[in-house]
Backbone as JSON Lines, residues from 0, in Angstrom:
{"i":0,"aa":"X","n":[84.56,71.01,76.19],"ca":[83.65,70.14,76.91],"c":[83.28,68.95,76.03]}
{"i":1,"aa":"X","n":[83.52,67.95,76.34],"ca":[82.78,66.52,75.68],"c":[81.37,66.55,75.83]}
{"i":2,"aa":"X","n":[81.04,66.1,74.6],"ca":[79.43,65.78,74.25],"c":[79.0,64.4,74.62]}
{"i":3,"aa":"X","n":[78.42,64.78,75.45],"ca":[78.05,63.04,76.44],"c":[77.14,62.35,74.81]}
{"i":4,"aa":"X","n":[75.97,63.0,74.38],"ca":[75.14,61.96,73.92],"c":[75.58,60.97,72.81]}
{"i":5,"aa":"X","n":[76.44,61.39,72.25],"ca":[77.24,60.31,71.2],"c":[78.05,58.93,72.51]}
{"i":6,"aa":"X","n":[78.2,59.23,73.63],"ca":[78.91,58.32,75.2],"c":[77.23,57.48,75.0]}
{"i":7,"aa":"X","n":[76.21,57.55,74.56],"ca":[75.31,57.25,75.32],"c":[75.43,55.83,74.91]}
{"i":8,"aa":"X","n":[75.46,55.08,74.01],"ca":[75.53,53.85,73.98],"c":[76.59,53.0,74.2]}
{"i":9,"aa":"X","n":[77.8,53.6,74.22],"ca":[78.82,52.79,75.14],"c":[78.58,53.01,76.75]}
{"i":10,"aa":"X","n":[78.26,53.72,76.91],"ca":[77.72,53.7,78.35],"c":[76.03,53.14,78.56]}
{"i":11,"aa":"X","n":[75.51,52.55,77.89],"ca":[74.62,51.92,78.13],"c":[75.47,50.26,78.02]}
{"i":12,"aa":"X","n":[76.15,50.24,77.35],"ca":[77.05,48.77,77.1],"c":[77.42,48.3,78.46]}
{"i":13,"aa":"X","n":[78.49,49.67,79.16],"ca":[79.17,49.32,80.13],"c":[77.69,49.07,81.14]}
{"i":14,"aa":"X","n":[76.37,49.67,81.41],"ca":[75.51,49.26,82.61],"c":[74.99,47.83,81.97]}
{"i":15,"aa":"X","n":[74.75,47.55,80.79],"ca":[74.41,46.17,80.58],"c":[75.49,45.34,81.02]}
{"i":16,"aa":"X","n":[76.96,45.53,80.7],"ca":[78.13,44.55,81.37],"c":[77.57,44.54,82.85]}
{"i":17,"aa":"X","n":[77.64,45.25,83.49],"ca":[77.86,45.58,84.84],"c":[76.16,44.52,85.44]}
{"i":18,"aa":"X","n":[75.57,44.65,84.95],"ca":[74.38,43.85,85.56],"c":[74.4,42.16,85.11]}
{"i":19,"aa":"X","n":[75.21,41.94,83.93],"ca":[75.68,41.06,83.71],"c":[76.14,40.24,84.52]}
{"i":20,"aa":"X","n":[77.28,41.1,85.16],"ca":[78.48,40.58,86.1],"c":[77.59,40.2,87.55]}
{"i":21,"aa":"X","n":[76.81,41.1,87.95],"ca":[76.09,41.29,88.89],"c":[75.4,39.59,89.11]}
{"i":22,"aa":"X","n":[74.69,39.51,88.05],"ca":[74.17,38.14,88.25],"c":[74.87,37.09,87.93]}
{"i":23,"aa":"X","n":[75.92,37.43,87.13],"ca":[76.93,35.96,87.5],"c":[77.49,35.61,89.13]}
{"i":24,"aa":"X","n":[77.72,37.2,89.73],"ca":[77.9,37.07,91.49],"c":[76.86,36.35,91.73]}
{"i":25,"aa":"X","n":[75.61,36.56,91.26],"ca":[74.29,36.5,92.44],"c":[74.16,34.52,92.35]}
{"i":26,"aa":"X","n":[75.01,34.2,91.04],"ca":[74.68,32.63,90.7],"c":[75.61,32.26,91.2]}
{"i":27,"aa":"X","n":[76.73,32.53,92.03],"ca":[77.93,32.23,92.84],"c":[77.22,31.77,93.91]}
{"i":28,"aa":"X","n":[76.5,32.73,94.44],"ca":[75.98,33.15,96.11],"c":[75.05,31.7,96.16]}
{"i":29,"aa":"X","n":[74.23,31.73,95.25],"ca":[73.01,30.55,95.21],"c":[73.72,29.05,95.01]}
{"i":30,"aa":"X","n":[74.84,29.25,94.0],"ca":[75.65,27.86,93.72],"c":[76.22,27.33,95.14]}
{"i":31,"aa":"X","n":[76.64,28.27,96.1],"ca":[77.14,28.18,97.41],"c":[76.24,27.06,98.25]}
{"i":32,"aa":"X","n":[74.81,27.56,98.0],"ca":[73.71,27.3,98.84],"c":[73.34,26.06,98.06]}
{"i":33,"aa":"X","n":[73.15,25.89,97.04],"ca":[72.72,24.8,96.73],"c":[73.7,23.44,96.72]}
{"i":34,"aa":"X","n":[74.89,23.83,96.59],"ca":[75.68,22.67,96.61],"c":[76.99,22.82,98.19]}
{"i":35,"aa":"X","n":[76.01,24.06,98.7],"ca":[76.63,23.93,100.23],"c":[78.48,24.15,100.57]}
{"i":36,"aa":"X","n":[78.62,25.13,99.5],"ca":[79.89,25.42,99.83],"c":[80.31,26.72,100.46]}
{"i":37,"aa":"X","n":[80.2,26.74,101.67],"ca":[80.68,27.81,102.96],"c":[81.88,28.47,102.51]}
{"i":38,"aa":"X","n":[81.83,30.06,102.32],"ca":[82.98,30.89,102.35],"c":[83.44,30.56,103.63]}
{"i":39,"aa":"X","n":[84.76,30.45,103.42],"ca":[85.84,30.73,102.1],"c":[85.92,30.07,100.82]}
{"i":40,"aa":"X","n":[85.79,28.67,100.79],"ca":[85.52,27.65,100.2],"c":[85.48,28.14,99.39]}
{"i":41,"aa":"X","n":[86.42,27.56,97.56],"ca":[85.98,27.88,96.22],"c":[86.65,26.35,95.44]}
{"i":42,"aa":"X","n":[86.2,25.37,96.66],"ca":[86.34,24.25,95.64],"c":[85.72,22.99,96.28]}
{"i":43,"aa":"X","n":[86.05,21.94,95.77],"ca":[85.13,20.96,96.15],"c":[84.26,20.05,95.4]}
{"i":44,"aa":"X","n":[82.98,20.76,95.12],"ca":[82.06,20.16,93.88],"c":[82.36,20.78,92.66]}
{"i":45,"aa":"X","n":[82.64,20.02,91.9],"ca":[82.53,20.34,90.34],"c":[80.95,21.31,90.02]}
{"i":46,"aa":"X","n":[80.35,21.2,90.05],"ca":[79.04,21.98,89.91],"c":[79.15,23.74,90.37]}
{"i":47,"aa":"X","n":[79.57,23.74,91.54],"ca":[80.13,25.05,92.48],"c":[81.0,25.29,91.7]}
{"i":48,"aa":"X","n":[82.43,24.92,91.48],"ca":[83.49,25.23,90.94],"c":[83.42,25.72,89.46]}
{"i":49,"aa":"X","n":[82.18,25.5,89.06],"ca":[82.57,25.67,87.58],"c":[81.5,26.95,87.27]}
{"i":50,"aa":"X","n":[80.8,27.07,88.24],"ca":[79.86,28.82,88.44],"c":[81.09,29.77,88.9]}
{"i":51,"aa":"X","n":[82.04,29.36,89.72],"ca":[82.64,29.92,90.16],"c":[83.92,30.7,89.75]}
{"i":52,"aa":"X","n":[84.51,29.48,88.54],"ca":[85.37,29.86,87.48],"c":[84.64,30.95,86.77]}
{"i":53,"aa":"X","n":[82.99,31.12,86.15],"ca":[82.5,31.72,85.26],"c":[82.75,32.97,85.89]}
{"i":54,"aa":"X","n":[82.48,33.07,87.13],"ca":[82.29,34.59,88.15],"c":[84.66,35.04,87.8]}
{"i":55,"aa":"X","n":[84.82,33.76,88.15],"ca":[85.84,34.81,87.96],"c":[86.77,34.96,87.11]}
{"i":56,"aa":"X","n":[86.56,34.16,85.75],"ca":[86.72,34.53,84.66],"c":[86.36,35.72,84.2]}
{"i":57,"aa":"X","n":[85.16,36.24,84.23],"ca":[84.21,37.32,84.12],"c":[85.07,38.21,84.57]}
{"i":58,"aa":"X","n":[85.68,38.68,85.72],"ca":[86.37,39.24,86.68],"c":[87.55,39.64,85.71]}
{"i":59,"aa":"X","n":[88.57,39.03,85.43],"ca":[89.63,38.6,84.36],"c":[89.55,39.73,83.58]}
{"i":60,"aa":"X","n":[87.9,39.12,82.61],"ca":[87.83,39.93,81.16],"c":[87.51,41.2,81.38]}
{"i":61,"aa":"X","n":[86.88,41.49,82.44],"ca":[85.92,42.87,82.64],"c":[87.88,43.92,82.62]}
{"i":62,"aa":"X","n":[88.53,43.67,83.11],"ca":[89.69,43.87,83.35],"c":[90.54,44.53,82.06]}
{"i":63,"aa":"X","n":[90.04,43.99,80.97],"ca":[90.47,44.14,79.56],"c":[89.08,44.54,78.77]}
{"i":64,"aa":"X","n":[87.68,44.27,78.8],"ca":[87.07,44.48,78.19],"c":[86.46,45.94,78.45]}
{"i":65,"aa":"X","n":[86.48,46.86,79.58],"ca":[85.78,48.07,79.93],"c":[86.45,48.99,79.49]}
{"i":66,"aa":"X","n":[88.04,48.97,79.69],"ca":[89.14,50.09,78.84],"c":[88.96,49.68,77.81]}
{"i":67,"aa":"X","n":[88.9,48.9,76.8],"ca":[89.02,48.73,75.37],"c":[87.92,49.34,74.75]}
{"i":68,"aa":"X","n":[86.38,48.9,75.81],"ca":[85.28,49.36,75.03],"c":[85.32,50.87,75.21]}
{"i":69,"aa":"X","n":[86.1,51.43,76.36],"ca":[85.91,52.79,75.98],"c":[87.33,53.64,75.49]}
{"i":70,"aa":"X","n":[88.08,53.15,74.9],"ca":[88.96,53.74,74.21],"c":[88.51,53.69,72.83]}
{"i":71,"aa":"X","n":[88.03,52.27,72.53],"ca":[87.92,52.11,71.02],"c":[86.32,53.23,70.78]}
{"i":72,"aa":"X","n":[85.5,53.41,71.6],"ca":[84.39,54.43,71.5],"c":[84.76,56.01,71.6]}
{"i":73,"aa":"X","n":[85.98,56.02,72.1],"ca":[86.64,57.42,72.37],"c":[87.35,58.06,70.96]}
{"i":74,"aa":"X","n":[88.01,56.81,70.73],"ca":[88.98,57.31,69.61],"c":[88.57,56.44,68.03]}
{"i":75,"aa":"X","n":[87.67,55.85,68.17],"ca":[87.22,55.35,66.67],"c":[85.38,55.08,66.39]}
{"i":76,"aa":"X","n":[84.79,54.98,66.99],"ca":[83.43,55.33,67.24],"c":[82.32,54.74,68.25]}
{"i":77,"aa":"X","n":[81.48,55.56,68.8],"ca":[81.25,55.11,69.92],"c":[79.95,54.34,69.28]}
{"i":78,"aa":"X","n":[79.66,54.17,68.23],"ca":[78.45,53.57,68.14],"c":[79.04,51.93,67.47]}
{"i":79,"aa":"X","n":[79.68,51.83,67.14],"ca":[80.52,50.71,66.98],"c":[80.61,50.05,68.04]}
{"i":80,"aa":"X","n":[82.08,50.94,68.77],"ca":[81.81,50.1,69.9],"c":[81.24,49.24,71.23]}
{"i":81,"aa":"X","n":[79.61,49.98,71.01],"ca":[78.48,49.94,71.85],"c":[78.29,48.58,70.92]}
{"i":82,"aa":"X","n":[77.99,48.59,69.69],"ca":[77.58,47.44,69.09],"c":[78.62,46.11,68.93]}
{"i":83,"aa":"X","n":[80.3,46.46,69.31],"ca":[80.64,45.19,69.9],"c":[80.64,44.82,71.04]}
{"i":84,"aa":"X","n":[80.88,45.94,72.03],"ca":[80.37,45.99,73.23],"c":[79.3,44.64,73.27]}
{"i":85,"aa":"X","n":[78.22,45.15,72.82],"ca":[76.67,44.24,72.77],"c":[77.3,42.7,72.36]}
{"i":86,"aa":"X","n":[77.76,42.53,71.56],"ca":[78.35,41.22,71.14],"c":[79.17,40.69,72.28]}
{"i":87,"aa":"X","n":[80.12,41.47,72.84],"ca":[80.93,40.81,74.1],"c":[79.99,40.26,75.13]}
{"i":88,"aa":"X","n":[78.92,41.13,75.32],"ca":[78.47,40.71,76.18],"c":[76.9,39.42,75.91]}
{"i":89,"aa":"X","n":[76.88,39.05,74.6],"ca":[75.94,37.9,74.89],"c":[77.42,37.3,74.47]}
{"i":90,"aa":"X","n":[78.23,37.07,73.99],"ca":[79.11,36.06,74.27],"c":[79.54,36.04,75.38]}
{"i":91,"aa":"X","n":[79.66,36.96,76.72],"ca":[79.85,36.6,77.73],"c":[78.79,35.35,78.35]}
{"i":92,"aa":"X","n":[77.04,35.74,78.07],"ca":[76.33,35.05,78.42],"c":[76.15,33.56,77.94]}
{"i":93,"aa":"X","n":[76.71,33.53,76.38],"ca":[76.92,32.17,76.28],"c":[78.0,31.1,76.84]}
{"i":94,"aa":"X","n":[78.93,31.94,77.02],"ca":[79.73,31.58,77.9],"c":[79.59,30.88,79.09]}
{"i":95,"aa":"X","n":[78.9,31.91,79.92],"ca":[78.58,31.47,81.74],"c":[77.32,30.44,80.8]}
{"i":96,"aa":"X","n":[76.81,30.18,80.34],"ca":[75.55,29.3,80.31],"c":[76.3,27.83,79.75]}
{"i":97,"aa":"X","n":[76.72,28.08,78.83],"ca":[77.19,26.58,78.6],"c":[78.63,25.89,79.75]}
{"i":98,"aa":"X","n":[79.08,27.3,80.22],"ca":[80.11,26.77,81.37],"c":[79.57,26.32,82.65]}
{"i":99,"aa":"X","n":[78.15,26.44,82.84],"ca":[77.17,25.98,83.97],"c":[76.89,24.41,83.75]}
{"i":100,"aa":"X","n":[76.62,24.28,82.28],"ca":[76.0,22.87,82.01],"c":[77.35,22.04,82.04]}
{"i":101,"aa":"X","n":[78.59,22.46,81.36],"ca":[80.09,21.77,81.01],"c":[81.14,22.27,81.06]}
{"i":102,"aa":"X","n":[82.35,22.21,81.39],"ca":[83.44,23.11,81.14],"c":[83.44,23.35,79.23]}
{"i":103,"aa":"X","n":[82.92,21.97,78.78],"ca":[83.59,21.9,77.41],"c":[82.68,22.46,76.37]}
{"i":104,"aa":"X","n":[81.58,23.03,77.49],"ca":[80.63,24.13,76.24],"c":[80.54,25.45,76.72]}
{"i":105,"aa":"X","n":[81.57,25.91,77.2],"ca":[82.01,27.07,77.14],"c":[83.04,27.61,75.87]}
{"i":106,"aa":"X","n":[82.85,27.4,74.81],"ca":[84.03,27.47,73.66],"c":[83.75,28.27,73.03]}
{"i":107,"aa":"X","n":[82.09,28.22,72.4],"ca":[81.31,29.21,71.63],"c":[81.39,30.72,72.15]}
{"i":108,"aa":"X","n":[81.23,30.77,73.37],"ca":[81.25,32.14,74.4],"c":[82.45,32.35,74.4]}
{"i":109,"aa":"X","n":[83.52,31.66,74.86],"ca":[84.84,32.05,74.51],"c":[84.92,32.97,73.6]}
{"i":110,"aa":"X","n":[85.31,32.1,72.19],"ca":[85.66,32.68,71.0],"c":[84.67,34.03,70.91]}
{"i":111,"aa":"X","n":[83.63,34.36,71.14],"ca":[83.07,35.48,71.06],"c":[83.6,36.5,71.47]}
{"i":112,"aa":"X","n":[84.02,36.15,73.03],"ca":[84.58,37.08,74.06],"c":[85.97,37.69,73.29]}
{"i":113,"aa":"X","n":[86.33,36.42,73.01],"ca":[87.94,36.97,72.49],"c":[87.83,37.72,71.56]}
{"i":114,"aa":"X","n":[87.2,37.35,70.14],"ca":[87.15,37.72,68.87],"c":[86.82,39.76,69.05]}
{"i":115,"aa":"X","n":[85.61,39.85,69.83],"ca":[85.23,41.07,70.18],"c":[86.29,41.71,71.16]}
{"i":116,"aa":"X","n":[86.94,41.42,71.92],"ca":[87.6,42.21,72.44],"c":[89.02,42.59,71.81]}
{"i":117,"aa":"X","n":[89.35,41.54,70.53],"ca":[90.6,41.73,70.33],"c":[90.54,42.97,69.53]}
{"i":118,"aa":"X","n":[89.08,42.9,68.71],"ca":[89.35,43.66,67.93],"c":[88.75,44.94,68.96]}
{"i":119,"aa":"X","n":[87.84,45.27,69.87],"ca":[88.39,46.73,70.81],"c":[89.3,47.07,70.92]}
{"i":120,"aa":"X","n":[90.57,46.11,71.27],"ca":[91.62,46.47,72.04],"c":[92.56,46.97,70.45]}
{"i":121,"aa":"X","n":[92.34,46.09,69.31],"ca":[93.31,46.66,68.45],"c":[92.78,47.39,67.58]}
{"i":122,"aa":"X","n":[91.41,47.64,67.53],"ca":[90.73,49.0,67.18],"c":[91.15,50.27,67.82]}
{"i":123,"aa":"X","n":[91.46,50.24,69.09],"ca":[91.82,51.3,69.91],"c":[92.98,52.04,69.99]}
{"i":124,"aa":"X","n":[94.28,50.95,69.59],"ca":[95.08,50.86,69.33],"c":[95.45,51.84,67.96]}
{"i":125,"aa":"X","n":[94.7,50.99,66.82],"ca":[94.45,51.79,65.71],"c":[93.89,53.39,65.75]}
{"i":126,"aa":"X","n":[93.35,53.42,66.66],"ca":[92.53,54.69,66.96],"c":[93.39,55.84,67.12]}
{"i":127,"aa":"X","n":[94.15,55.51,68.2],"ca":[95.29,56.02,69.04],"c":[96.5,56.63,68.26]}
{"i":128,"aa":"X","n":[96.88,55.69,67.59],"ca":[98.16,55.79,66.84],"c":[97.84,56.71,65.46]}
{"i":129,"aa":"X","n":[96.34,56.55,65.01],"ca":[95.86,57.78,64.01],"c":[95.86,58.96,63.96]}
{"i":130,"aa":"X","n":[95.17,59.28,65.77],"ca":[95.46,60.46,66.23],"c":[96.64,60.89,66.28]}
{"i":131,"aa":"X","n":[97.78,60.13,66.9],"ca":[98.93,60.86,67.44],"c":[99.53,61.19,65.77]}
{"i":132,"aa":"X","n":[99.07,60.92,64.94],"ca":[99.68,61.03,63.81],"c":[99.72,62.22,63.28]}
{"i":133,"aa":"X","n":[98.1,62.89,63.33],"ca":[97.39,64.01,63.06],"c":[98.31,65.32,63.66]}
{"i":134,"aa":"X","n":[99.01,64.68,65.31],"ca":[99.25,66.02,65.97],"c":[100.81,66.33,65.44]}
{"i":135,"aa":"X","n":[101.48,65.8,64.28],"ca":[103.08,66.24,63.94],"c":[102.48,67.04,62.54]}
């Protein structure tokens, strides 16, 4: 049987992502209304379009960032990866915030996003390939 409470802070990571994401939707819905762009519609005003990229950029990373954070917490430590976890996700937020004001100050959030996930994904990697080592 797995011992959830060592899960507890990567799974507090993944409900902080997840409410994250939540209100990048909810700033879609309002960007709609304020600059009046009717679904289906995902273009038009630059202002709309560029909340809209953030929502589904977001979409993209969550894609790569939720398996990584929980492989690299599975197989190399979960309190680590809760704590890059935490980092992905205010670089997610710097991200959607300066990609609201500019496309071209979204860079800082970028590089965050990336930097933290690369190393989940090749932490995990590392993780993985340690184990299988153990079992010959």
């Amino acid at each position: 049987m797995i011992e959830l409470k060592p899960l507890l802070f990567p799974s507090l990571a993944t409900v902080v992502t997840l409410i994250v994401y939540l209100a990048i939707i909810l700033n879609v819905g309002r960007a709609r209304a304020k600059y009046k762009v009717s679904p289906p519609q995902t273009s038009g005003e630059p202002n709309f379009e560029r909340v809209f990229r953030v929502q589904q950029n977001t979409t993209e990373q969550l894609i790569l960032f939720l398996p990584s954070l929980w492989l690299f917490s599975l197989f190399v430590s979960p309190i680590w990866g809760a704590g890059i976890g935490g980092v992905w996700i205010v670089g997610r937020i710097i991200y959607a915030w300066g990609y609201y004001q500019a496309a071209e100050k979204r860079t800082i959030g970028f590089g965050i996003n990336s930097l933290s996930l690369m190393v989940l994904l090749i932490g995990s990697l590392v993780g993985i390939i340690k184990m299988l080592m153990t079992l010959t």
